[in-house]
Every structure is written in C-alpha cells, then in structure tokens.
N, CA, C and O atoms as a GROMACS GRO file, in nm:
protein
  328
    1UNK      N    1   8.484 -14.427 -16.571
    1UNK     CA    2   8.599 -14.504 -16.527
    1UNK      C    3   8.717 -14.465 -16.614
    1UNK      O    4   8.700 -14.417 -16.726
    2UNK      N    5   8.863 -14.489 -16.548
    2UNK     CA    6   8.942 -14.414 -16.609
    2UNK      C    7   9.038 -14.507 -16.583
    2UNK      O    8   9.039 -14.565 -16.475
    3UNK      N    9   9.131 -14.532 -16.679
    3UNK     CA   10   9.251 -14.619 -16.680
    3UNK      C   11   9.385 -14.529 -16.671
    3UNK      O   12   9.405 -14.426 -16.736
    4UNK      N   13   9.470 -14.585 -16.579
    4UNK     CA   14   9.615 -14.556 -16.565
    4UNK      C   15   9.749 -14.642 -16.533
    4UNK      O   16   9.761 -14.754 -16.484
    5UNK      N   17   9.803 -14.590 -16.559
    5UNK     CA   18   9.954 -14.643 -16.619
    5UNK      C   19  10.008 -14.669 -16.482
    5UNK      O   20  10.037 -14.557 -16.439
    6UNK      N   21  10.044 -14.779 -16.374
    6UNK     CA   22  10.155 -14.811 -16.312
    6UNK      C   23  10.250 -14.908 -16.308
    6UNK      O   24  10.234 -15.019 -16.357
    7UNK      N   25  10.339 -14.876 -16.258
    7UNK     CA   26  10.439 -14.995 -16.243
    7UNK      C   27  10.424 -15.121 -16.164
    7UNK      O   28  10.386 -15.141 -16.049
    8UNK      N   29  10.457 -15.186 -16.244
    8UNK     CA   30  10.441 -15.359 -16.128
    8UNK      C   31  10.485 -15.316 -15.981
    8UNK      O   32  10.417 -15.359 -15.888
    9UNK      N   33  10.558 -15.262 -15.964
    9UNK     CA   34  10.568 -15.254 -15.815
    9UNK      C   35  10.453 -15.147 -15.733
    9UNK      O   36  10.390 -15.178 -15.632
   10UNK      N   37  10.447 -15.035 -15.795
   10UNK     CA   38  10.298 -14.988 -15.742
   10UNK      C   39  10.190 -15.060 -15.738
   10UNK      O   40  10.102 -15.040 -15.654
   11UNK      N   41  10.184 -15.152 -15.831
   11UNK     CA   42  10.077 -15.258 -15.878
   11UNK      C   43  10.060 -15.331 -15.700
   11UNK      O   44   9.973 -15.320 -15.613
   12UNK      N   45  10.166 -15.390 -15.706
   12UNK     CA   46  10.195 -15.473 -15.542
   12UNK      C   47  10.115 -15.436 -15.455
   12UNK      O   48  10.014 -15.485 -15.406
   13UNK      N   49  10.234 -15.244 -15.428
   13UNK     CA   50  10.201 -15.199 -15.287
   13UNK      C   51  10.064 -15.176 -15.271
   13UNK      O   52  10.017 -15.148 -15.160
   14UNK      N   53   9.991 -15.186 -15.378
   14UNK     CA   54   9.864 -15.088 -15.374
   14UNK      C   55   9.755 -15.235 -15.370
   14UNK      O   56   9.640 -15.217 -15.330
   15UNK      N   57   9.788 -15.345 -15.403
   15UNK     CA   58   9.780 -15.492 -15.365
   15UNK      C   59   9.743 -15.501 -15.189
   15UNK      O   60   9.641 -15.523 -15.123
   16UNK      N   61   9.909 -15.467 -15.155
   16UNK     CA   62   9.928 -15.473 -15.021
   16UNK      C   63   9.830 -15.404 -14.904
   16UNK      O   64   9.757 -15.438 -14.810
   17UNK      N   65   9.859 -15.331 -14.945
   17UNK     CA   66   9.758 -15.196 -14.887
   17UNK      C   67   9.619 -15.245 -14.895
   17UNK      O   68   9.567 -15.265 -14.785
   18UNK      N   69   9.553 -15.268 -14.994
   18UNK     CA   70   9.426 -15.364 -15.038
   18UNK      C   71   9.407 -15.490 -14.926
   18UNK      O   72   9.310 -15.520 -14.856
   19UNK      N   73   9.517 -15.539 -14.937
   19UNK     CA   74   9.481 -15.654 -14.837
   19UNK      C   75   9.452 -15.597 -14.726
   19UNK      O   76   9.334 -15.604 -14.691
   20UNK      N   77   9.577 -15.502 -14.615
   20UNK     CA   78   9.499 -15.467 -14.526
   20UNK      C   79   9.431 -15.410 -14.490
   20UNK      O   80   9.412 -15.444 -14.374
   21UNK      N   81   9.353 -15.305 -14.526
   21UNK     CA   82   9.230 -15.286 -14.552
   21UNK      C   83   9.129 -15.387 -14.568
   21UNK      O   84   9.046 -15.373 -14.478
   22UNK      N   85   9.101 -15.480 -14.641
   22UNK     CA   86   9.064 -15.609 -14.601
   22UNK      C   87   9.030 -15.642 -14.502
   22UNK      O   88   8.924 -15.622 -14.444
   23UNK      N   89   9.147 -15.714 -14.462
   23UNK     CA   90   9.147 -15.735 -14.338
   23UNK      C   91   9.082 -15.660 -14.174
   23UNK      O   92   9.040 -15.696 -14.064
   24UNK      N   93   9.110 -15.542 -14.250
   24UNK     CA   94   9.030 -15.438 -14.108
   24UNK      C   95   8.896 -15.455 -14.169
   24UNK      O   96   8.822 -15.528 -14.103
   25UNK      N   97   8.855 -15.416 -14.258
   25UNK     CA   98   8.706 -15.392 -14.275
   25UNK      C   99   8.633 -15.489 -14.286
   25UNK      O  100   8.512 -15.498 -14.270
   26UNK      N  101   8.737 -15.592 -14.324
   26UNK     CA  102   8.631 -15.746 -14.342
   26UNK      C  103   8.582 -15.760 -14.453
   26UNK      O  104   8.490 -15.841 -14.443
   27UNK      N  105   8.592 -15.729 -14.545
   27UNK     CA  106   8.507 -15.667 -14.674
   27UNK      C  107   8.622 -15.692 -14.802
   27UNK      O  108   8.742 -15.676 -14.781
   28UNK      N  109   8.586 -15.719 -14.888
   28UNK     CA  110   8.682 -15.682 -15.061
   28UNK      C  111   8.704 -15.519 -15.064
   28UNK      O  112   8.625 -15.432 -15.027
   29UNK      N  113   8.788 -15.508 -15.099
   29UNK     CA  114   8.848 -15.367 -15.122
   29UNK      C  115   8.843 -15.332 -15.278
   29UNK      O  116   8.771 -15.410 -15.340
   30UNK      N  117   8.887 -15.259 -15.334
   30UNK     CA  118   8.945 -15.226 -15.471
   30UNK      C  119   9.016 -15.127 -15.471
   30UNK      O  120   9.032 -15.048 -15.379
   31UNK      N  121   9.082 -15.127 -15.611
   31UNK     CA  122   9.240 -15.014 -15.601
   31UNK      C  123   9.141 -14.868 -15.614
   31UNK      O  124   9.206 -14.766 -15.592
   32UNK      N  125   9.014 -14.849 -15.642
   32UNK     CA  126   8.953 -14.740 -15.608
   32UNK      C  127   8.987 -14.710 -15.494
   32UNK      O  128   9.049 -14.607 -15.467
   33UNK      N  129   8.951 -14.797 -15.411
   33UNK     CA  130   8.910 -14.731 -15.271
   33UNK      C  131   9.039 -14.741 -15.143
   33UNK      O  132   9.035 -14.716 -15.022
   34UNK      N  133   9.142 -14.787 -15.225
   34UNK     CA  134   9.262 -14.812 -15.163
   34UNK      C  135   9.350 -14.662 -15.178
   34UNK      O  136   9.438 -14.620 -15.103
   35UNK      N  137   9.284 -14.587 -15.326
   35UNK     CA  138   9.329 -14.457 -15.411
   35UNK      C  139   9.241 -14.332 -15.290
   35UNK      O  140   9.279 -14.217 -15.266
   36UNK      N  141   9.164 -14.376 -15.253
   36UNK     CA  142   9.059 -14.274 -15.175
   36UNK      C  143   9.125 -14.258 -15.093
   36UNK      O  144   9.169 -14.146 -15.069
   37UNK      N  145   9.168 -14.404 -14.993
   37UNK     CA  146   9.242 -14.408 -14.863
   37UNK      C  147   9.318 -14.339 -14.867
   37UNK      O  148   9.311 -14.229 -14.811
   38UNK      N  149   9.460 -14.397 -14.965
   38UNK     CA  150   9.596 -14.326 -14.946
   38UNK      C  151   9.579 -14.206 -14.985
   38UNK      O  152   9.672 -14.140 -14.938
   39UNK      N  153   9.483 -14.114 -15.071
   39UNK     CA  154   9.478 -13.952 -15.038
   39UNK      C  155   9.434 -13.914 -14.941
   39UNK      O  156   9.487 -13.813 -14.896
   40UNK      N  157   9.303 -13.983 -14.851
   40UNK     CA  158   9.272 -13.932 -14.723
   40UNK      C  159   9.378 -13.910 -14.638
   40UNK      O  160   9.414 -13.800 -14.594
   41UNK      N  161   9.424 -14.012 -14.617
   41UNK     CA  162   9.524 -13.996 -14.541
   41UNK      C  163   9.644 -13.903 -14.564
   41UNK      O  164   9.686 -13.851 -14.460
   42UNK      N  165   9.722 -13.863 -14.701
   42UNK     CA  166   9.800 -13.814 -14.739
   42UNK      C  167   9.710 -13.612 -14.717
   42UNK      O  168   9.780 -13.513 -14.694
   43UNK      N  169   9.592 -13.609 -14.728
   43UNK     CA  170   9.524 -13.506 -14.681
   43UNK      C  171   9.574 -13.462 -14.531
   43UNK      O  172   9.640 -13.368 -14.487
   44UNK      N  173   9.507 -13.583 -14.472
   44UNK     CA  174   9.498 -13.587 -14.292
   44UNK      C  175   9.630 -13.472 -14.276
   44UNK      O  176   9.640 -13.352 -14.250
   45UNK      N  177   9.758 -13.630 -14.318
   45UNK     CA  178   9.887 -13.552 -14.303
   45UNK      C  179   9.939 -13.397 -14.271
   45UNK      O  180   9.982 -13.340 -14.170
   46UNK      N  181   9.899 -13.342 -14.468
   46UNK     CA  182   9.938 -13.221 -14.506
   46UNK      C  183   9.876 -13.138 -14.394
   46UNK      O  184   9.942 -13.042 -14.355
   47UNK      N  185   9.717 -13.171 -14.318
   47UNK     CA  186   9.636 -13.103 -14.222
   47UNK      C  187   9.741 -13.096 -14.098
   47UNK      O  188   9.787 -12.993 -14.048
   48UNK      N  189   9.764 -13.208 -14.066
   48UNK     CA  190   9.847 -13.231 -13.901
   48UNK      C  191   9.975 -13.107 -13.918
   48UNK      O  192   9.991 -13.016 -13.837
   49UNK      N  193  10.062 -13.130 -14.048
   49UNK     CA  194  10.184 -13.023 -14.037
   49UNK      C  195  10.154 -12.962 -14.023
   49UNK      O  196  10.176 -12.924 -13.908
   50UNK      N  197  10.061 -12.862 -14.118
   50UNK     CA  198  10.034 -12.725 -14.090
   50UNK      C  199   9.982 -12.679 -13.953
   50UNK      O  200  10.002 -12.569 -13.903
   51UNK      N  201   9.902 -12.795 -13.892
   51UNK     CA  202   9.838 -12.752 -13.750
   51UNK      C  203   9.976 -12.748 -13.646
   51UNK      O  204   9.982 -12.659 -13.561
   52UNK      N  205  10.091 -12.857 -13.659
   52UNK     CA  206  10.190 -12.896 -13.596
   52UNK      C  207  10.282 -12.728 -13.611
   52UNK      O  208  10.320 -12.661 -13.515
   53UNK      N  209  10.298 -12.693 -13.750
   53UNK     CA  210  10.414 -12.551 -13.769
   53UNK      C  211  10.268 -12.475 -13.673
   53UNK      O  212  10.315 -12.416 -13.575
   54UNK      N  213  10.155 -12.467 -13.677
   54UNK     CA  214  10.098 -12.362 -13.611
   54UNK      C  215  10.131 -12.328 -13.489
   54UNK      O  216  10.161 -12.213 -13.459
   55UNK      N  217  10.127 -12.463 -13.375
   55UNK     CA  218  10.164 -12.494 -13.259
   55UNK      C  219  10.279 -12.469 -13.221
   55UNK      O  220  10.316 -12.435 -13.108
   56UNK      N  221  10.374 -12.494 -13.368
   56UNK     CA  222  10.521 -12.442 -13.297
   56UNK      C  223  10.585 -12.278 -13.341
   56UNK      O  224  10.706 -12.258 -13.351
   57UNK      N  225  10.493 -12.181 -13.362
   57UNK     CA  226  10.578 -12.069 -13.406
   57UNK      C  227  10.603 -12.029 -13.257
   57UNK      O  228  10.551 -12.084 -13.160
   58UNK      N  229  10.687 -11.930 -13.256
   58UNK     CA  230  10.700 -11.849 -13.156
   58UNK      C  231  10.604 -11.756 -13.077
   58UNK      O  232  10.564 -11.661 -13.144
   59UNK      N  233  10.578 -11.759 -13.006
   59UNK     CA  234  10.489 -11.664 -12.907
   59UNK      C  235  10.550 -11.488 -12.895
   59UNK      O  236  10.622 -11.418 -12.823
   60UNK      N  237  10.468 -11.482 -13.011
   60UNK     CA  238  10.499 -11.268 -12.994
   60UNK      C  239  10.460 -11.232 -12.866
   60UNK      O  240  10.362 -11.265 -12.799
   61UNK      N  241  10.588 -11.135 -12.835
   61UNK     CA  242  10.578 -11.056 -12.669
   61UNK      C  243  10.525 -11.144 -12.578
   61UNK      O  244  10.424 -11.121 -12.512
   62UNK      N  245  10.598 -11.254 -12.574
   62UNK     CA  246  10.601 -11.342 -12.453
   62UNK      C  247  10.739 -11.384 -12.416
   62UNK      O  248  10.833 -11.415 -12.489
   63UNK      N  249  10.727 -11.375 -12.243
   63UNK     CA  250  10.867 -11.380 -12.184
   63UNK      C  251  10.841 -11.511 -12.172
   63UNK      O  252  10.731 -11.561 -12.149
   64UNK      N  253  10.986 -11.589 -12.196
   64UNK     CA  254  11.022 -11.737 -12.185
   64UNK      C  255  10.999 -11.787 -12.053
   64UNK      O  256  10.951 -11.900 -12.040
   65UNK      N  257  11.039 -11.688 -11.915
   65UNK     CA  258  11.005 -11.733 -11.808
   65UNK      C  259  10.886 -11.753 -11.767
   65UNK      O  260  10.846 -11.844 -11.693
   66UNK      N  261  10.803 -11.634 -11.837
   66UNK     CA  262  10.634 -11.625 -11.793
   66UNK      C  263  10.571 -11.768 -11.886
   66UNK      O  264  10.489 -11.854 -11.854
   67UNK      N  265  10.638 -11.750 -11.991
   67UNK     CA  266  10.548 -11.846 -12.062
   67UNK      C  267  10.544 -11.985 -12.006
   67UNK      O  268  10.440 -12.051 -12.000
   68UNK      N  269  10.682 -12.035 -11.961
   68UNK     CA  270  10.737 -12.156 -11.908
   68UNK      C  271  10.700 -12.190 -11.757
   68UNK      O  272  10.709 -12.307 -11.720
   69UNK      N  273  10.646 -12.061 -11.644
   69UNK     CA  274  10.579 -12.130 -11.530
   69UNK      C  275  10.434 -12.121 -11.591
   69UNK      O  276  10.390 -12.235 -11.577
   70UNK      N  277  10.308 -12.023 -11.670
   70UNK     CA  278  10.247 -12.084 -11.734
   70UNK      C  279  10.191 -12.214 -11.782
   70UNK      O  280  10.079 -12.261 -11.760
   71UNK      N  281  10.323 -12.279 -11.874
   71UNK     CA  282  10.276 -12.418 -11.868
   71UNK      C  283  10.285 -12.500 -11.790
   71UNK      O  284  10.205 -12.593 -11.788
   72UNK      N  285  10.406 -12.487 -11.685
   72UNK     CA  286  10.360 -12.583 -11.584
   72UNK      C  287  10.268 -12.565 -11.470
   72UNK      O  288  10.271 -12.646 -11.377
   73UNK      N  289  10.201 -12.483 -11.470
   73UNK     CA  290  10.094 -12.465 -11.379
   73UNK      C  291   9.955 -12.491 -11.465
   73UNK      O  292   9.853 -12.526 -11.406
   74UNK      N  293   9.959 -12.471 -11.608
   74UNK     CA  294   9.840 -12.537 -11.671
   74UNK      C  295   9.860 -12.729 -11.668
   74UNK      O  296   9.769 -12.811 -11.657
   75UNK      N  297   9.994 -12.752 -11.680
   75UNK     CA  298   9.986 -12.877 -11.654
   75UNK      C  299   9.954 -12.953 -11.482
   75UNK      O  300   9.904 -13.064 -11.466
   76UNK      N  301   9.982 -12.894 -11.411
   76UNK     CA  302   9.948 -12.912 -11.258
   76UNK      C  303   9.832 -12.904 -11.227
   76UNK      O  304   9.799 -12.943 -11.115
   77UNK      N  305   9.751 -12.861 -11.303
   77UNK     CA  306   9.599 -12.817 -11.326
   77UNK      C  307   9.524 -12.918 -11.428
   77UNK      O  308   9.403 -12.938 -11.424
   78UNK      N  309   9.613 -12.979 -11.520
   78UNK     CA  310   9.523 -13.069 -11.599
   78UNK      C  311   9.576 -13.247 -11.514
   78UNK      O  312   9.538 -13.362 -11.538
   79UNK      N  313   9.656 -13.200 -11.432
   79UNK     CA  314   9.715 -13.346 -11.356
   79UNK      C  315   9.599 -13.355 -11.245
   79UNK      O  316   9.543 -13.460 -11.213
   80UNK      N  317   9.576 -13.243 -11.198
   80UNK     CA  318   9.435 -13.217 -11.070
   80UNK      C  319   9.310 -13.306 -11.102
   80UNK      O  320   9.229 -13.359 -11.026
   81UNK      N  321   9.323 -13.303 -11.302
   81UNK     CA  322   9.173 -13.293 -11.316
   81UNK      C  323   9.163 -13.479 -11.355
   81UNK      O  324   9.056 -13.540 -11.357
   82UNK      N  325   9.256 -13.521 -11.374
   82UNK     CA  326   9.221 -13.643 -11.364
   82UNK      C  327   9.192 -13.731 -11.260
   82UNK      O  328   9.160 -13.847 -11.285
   0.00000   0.00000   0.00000
C-alpha cells in the first residue's frame, strides 16, 4: 500500500466519483478502485482517438466521387438489412 499527496478538492471529486460508482454497483467503493476506473477509462479514451484519427485519414488513390457513391450505396445496403 502506498500513500499520496492530494488536494482537498481532488479529495472531493474522487469522493464524488466514489459515490457514483456506488450507486451503480450497489456495493462500497474505495479511492483504489475509483483510481482503476478513472485510468480505465482515461485508457478506453486514448484507444477511441487513435481508432477515431485512424478512421479519419485520407483515403490514398481514391476519387472523392467514387468514394462518395460507395458510401451511399453501402449505406442503402445496410438500410435493406434492417
């Protein structure tokens, strides 16, 4: 176990956060596992951008027109399938 230094107001949020968590899980929490959360999540994040810049680079040697009836005919096709 390891002790660290925060400020009364981190003290709070990390309080706050504790509670709801709580509240979802039904359960006592601790600032351990409130510390797990907010990096999971702060993980998730850093994961989503990088997947998000992946999704948005540019398409090498693709024409804007081809690419653009493309998607709407993959979308006319995923509208079929519902």
């Amino acid at each position: 176990m390891v002790t660290i230094a925060i400020t009364e107001e981190n003290r709070r949020k990390l309080l706050s956060i504790a509670a709801d968590l709580q509240k979802k899980t039904g359960r006592r929490v601790d600032f351990d596992e409130v510390i797990s959360y907010l990096t999971r999540t702060y993980e998730r994040s850093i994961r989503r951008s990088e997947l998000f810049e992946l999704f948005c680079k540019p398409v090498e040697g693709g024409d804007l027109n081809t690419l653009y009836a493309e998607l709407i005919s993959e979308r006319r096709e995923d509208e079929q399938r519902i």
